[in-house]
N, CA, C and O atoms as a DFTB+ gen file, in Angstrom:
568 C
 N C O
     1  1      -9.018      13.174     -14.314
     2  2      -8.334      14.109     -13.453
     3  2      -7.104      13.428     -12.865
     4  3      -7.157      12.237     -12.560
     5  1      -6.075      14.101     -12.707
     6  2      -4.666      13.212     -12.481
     7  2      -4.229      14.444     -10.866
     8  3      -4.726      15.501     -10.479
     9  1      -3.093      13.570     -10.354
    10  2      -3.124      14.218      -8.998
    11  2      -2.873      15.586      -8.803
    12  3      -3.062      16.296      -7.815
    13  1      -2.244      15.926     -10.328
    14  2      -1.372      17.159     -10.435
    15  2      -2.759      18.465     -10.382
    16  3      -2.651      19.690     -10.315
    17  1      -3.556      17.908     -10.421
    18  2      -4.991      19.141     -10.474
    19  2      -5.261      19.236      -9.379
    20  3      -6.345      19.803      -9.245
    21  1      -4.688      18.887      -8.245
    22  2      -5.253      18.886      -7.052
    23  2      -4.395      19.854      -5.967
    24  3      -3.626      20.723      -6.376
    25  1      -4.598      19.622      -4.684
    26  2      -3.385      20.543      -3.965
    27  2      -2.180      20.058      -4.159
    28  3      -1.797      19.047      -4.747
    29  1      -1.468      21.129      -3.440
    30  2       0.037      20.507      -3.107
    31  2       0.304      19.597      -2.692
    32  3      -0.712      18.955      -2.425
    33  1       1.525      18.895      -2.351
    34  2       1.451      17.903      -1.760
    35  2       1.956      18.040      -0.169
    36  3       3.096      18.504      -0.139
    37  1       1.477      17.794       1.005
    38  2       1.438      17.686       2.283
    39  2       3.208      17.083       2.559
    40  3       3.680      16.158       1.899
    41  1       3.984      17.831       3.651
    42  2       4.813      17.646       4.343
    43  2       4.813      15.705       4.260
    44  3       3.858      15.074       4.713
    45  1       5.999      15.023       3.636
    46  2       6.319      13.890       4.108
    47  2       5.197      12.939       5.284
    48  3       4.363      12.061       5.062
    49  1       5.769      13.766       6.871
    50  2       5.846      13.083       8.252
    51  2       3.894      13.302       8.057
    52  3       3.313      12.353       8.584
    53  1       3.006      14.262       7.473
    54  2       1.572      14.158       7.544
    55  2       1.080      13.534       6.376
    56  3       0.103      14.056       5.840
    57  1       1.369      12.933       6.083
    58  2       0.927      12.181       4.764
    59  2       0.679      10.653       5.044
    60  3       1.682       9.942       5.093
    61  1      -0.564      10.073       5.232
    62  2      -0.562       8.673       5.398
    63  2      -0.281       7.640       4.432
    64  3       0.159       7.796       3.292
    65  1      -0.531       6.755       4.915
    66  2      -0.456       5.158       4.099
    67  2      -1.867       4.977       3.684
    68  3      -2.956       4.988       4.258
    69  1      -1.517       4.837       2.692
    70  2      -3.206       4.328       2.410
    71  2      -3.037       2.794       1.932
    72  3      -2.233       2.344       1.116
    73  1      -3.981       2.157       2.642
    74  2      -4.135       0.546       2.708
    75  2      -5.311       0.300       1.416
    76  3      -6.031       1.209       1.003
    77  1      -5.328      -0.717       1.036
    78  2      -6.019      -1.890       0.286
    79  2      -6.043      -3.115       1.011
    80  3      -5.018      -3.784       0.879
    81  1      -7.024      -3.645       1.818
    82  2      -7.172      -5.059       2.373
    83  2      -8.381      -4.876       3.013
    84  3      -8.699      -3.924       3.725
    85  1      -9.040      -5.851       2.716
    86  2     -10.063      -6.488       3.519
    87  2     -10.464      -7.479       3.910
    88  3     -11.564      -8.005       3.741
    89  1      -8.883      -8.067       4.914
    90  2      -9.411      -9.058       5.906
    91  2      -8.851      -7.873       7.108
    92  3      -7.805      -7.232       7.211
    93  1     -10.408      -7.966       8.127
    94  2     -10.340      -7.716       9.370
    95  2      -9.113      -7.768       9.986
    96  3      -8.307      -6.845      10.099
    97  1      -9.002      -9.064      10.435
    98  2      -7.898      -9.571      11.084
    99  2      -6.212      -8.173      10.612
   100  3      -5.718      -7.191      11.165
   101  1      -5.997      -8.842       9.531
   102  2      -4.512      -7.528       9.299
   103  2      -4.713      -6.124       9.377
   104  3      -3.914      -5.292       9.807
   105  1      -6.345      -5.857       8.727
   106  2      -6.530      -4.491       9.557
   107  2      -6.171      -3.772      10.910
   108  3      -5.570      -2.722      11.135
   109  1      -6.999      -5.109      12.078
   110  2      -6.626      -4.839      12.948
   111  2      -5.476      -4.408      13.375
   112  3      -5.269      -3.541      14.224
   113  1      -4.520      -5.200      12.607
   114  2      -2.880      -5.310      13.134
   115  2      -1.932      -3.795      12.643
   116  3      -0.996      -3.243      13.221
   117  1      -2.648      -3.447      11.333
   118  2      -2.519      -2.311      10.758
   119  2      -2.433      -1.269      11.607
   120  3      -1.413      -0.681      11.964
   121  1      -3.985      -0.990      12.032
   122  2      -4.313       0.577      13.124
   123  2      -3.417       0.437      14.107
   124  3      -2.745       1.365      14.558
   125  1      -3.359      -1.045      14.578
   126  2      -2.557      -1.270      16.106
   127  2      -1.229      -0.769      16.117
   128  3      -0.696      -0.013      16.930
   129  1      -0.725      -1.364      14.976
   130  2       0.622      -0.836      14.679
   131  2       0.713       0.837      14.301
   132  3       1.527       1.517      14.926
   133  1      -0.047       1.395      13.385
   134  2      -0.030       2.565      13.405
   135  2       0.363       3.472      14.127
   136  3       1.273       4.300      14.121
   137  1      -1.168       2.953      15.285
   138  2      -1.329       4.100      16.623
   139  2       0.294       3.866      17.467
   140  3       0.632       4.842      18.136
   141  1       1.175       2.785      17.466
   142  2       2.291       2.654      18.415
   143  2       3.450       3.460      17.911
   144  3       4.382       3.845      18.617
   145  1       3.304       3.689      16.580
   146  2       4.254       3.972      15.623
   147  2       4.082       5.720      15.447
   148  3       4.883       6.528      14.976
   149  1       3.176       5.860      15.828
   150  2       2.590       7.577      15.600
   151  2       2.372       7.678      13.856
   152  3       2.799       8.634      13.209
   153  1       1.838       6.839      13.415
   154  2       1.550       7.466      11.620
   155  2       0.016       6.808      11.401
   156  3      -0.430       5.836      12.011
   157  1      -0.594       7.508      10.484
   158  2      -1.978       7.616       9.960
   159  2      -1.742       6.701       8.954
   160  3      -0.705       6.413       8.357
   161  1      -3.142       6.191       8.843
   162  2      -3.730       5.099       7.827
   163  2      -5.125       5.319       7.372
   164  3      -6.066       5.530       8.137
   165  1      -5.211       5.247       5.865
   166  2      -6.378       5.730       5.576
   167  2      -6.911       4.023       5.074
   168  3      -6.036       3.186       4.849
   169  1      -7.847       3.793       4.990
   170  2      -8.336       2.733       4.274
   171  2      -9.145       3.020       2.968
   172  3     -10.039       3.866       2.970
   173  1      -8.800       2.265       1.794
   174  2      -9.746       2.277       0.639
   175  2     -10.355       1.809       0.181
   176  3     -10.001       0.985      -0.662
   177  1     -12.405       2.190       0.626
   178  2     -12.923       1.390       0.793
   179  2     -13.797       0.667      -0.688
   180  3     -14.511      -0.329      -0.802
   181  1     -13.193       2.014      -1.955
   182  2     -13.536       0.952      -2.765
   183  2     -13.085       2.276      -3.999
   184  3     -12.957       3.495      -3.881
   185  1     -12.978       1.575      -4.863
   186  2     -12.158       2.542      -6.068
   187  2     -12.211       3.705      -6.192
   188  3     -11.164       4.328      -6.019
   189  1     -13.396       4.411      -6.523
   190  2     -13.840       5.608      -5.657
   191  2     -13.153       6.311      -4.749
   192  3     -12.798       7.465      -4.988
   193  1     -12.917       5.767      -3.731
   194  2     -12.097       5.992      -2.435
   195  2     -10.873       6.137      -2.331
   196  3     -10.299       6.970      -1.630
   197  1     -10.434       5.399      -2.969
   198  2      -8.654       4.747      -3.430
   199  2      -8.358       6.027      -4.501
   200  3      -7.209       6.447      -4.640
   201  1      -9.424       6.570      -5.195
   202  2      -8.673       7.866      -5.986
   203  2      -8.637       8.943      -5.474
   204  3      -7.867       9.891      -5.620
   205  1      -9.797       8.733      -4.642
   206  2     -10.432      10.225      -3.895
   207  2      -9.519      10.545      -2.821
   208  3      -9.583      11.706      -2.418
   209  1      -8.181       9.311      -1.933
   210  2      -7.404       9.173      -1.149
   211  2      -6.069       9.784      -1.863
   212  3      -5.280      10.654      -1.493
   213  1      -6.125       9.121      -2.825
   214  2      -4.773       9.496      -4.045
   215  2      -4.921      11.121      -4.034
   216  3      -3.929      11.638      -3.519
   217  1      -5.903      12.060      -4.469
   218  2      -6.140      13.055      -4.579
   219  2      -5.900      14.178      -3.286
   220  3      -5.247      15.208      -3.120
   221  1      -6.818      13.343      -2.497
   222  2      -6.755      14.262      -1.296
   223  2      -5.632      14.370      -0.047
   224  3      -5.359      15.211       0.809
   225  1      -5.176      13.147      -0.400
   226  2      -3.656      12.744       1.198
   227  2      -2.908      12.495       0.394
   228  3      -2.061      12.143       1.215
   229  1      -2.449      12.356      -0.477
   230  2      -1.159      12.296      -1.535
   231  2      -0.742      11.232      -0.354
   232  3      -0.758      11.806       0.735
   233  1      -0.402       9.951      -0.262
   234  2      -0.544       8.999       0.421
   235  2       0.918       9.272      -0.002
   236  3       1.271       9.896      -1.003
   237  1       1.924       8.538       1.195
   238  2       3.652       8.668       1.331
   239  2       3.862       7.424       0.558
   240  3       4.717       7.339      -0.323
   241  1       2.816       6.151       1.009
   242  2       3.044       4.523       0.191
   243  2       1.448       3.781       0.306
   244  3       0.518       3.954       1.094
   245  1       1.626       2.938      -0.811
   246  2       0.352       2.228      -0.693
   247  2       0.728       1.191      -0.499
   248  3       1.683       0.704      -1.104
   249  1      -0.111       0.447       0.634
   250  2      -0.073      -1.401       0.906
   251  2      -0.971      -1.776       0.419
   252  3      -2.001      -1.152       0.673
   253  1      -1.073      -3.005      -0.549
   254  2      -1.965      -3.767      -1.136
   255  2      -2.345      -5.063      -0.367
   256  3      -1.315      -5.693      -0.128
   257  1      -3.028      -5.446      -0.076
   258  2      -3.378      -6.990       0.689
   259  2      -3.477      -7.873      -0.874
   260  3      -4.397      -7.567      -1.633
   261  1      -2.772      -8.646      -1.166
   262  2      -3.068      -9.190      -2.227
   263  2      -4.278     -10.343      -2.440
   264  3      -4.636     -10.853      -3.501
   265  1      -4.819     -10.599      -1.006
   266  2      -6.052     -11.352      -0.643
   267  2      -7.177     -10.363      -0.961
   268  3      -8.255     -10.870      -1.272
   269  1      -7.075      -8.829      -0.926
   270  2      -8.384      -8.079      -1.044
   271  2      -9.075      -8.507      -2.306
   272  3      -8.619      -8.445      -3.447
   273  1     -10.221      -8.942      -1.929
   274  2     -11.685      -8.933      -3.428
   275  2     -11.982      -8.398      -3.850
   276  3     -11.939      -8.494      -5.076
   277  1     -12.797      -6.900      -2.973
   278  2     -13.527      -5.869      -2.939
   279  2     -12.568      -5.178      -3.920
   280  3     -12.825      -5.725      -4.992
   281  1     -12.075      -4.715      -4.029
   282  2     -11.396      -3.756      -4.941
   283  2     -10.221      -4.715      -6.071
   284  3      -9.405      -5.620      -5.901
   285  1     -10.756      -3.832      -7.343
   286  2      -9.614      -3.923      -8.061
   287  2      -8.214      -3.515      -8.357
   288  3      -7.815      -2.794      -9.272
   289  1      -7.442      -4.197      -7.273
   290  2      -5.980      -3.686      -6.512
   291  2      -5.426      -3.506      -8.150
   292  3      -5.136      -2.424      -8.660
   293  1      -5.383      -4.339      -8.571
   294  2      -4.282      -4.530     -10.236
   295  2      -4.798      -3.595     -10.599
   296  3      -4.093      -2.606     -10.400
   297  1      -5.791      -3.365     -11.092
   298  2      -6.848      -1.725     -11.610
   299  2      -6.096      -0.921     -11.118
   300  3      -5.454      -0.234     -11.912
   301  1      -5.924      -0.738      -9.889
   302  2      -5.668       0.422      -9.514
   303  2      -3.760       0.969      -9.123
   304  3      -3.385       2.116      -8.885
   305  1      -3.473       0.547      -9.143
   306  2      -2.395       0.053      -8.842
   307  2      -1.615       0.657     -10.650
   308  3      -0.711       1.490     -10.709
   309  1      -2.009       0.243     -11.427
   310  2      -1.816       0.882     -12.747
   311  2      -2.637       2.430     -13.148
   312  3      -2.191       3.151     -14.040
   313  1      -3.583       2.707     -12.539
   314  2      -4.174       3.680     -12.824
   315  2      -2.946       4.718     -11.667
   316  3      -2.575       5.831     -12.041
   317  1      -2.574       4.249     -10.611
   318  2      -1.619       4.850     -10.268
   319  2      -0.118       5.865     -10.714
   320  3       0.357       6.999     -10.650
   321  1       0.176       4.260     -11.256
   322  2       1.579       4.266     -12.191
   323  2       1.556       5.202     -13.058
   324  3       2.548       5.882     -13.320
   325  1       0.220       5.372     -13.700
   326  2      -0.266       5.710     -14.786
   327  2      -0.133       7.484     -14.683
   328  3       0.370       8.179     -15.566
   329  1      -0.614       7.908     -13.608
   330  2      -0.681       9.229     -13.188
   331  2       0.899      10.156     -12.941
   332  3       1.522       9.875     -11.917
   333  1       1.387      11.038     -13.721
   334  2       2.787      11.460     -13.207
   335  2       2.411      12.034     -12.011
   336  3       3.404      11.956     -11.289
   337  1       1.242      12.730     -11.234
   338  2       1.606      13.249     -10.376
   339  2       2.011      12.220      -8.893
   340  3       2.448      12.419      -7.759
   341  1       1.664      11.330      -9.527
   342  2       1.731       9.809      -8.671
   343  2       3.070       9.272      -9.005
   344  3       3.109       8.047      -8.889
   345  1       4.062       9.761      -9.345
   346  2       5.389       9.477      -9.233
   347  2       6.216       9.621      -8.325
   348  3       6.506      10.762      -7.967
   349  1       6.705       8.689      -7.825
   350  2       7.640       8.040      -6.381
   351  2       7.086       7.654      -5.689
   352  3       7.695       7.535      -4.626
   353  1       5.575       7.155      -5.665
   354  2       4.849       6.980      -4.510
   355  2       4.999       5.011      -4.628
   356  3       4.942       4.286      -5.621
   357  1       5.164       4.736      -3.433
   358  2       6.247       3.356      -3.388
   359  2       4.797       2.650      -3.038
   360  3       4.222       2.936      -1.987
   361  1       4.354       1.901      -3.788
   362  2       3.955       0.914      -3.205
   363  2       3.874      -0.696      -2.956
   364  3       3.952      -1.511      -3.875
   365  1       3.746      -0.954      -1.915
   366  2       3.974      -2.349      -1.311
   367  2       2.537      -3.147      -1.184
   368  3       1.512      -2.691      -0.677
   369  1       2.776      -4.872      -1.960
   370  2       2.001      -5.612      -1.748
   371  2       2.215      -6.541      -0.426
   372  3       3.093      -6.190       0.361
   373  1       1.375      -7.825      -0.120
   374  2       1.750      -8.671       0.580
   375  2       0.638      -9.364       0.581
   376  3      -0.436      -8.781       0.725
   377  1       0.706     -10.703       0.422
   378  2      -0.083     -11.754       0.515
   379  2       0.774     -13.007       0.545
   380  3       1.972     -12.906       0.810
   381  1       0.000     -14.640       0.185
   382  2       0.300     -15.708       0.829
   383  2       1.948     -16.014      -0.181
   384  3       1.995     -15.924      -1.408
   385  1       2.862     -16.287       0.500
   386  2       4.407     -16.595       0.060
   387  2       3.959     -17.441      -1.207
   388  3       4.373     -17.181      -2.336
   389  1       3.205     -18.326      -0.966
   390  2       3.265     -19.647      -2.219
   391  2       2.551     -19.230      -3.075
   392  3       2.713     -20.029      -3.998
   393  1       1.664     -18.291      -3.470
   394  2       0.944     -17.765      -4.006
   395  2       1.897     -17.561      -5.771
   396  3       0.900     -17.700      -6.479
   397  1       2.891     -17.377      -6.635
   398  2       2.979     -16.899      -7.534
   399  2       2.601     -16.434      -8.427
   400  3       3.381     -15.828      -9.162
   401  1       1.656     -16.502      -8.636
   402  2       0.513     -15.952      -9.635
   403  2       0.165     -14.683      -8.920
   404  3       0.616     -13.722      -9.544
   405  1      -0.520     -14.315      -7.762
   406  2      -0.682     -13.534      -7.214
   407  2       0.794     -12.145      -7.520
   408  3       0.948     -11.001      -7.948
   409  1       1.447     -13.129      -7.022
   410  2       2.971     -12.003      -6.821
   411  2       3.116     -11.359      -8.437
   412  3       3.142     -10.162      -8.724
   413  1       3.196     -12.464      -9.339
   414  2       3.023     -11.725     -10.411
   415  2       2.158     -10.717     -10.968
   416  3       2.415      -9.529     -11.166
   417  1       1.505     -11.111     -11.106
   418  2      -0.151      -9.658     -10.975
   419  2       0.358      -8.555     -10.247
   420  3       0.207      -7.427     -10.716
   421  1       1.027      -8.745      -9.004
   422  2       0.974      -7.548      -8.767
   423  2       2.515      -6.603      -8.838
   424  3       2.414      -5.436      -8.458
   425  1       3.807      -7.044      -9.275
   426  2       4.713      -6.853      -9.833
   427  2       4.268      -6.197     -11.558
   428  3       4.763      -5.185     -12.055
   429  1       3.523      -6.843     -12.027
   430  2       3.337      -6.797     -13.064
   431  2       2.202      -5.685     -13.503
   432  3       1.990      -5.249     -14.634
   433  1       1.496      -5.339     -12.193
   434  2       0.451      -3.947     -11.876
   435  2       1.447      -2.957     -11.820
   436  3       1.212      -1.998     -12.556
   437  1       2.373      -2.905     -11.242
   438  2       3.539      -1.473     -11.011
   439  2       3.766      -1.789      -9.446
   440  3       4.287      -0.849      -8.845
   441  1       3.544      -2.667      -8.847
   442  2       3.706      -2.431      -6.706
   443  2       5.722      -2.989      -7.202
   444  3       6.340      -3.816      -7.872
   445  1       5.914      -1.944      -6.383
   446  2       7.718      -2.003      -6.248
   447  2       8.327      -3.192      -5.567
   448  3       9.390      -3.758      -5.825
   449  1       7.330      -3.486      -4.533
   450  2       7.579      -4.989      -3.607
   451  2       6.520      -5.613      -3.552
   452  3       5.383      -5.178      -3.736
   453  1       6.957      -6.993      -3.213
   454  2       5.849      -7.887      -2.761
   455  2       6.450      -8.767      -1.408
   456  3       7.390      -9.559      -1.482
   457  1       5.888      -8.529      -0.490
   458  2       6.460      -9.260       0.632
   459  2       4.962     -10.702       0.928
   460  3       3.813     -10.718       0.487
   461  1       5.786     -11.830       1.939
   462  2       5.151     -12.792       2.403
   463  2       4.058     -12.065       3.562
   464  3       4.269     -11.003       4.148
   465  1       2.880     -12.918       3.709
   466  2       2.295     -12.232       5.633
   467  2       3.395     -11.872       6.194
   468  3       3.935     -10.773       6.324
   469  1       3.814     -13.460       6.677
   470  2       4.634     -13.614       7.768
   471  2       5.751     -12.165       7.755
   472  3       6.112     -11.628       8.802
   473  1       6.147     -11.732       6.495
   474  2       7.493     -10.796       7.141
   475  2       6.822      -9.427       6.714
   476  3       7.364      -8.394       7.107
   477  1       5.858      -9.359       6.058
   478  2       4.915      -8.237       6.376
   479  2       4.553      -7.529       7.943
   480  3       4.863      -6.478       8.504
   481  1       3.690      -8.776       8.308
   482  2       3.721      -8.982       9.821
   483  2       5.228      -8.360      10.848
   484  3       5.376      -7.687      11.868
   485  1       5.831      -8.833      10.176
   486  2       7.224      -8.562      10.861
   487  2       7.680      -7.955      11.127
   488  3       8.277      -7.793      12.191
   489  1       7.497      -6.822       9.463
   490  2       7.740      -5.762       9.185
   491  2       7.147      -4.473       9.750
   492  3       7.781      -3.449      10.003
   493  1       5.992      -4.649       9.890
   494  2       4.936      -3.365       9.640
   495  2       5.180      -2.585      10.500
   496  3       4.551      -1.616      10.073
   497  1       5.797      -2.139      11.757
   498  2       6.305      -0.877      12.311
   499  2       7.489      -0.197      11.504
   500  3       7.534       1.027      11.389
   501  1       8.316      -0.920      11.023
   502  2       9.203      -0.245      10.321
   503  2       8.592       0.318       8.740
   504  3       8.741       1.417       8.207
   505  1       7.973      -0.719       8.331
   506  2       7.130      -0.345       6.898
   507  2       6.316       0.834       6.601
   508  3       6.246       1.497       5.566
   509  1       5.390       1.022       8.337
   510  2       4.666       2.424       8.509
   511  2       5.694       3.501       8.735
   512  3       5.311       4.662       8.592
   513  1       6.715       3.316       9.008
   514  2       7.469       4.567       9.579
   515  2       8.281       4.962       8.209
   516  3       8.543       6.122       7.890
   517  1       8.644       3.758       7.432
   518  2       9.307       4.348       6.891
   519  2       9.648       2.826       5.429
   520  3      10.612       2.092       5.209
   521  1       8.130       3.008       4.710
   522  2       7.617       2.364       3.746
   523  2       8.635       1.528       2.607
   524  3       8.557       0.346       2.270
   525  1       9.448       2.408       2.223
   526  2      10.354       1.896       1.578
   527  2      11.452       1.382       1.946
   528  3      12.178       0.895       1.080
   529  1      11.787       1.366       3.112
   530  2      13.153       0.982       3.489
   531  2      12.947      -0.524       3.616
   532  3      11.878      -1.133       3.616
   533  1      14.601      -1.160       3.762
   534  2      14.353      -2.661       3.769
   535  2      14.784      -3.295       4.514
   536  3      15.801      -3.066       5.168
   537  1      13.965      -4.393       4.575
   538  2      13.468      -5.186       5.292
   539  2      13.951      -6.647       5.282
   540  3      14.393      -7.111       4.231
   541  1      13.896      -7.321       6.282
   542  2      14.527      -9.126       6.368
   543  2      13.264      -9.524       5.810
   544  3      12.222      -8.972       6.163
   545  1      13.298     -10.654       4.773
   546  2      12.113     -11.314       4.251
   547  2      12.807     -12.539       3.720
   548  3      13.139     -12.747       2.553
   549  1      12.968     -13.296       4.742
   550  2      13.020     -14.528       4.866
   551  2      11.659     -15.642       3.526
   552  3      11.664     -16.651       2.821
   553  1      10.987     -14.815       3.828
   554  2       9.594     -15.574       3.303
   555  2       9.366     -15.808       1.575
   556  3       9.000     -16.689       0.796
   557  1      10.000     -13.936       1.565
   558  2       9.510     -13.705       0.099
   559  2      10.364     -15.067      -1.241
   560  3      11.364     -15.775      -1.117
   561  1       9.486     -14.923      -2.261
   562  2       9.815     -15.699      -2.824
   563  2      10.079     -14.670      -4.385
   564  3       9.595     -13.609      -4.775
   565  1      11.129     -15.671      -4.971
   566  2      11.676     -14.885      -5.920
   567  2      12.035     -15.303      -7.218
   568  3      12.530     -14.501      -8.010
């Protein structure tokens, strides 16, 4: 089933972010930032979820934690790409700067960016408000 079998797609400004990560800790920082920012965050708590999110909130951007275990981000992340009704939907990784291997995997999954923590961190009120736009990333590596 691809997104196009499903509803319409929801007004821009009601359409959340749907996250991939499971360390606590950036979660936290996630909702926190959210709630200051006025925008929704769905979490995906496992592949299942991550399609059933795709389907049902036509998500505005996806953030990948490139540290998440639990889910197969690269899996999914192409099963994305993969979908036309899932076309323009921007999504953004972020994990450890020195990492390259990581960054590759997930460049190489279909994610449009890959940012460091640190300017993730940096970022993330502007990132929730407004996912694609850009950003100082001092960190990222290239």
């Amino acid at each position: 089933m691809t997104l196009a079998d499903e509803r319409p797609v929801p007004p821009d400004d009601e359409r959340p972010v749907l996250v991939v990560a499971d360390d606590l800790f950036v979660r936290g920082r996630i909702d926190a930032t959210a709630r200051a920012v006025g925008r929704s965050v769905r979490y995906a708590r496992s592949a299942d979820d991550f399609r059933a999110a795709l389907r049902a909130d036509r998500p505005r951007a996806v953030l990948v934690g490139l540290a998440a275990t639990r889910l197969p981000w690269a899996e999914l992340v192409r099963e994305l790409r993969a979908d036309p009704a899932a076309a323009g939907t921007y999504v953004l990784a972020f994990g450890p700067h020195k990492n390259l291997d990581l960054r590759a995997r997930a460049l190489d999954a279909g994610v449009d960016r890959v940012l460091a923590n640190s300017a993730f961190t940096r970022a993330l009120p502007q990132l929730l408000a407004a996912p694609s736009a850009e950003v100082a990333d001092d960190d990222e590596e290239t």
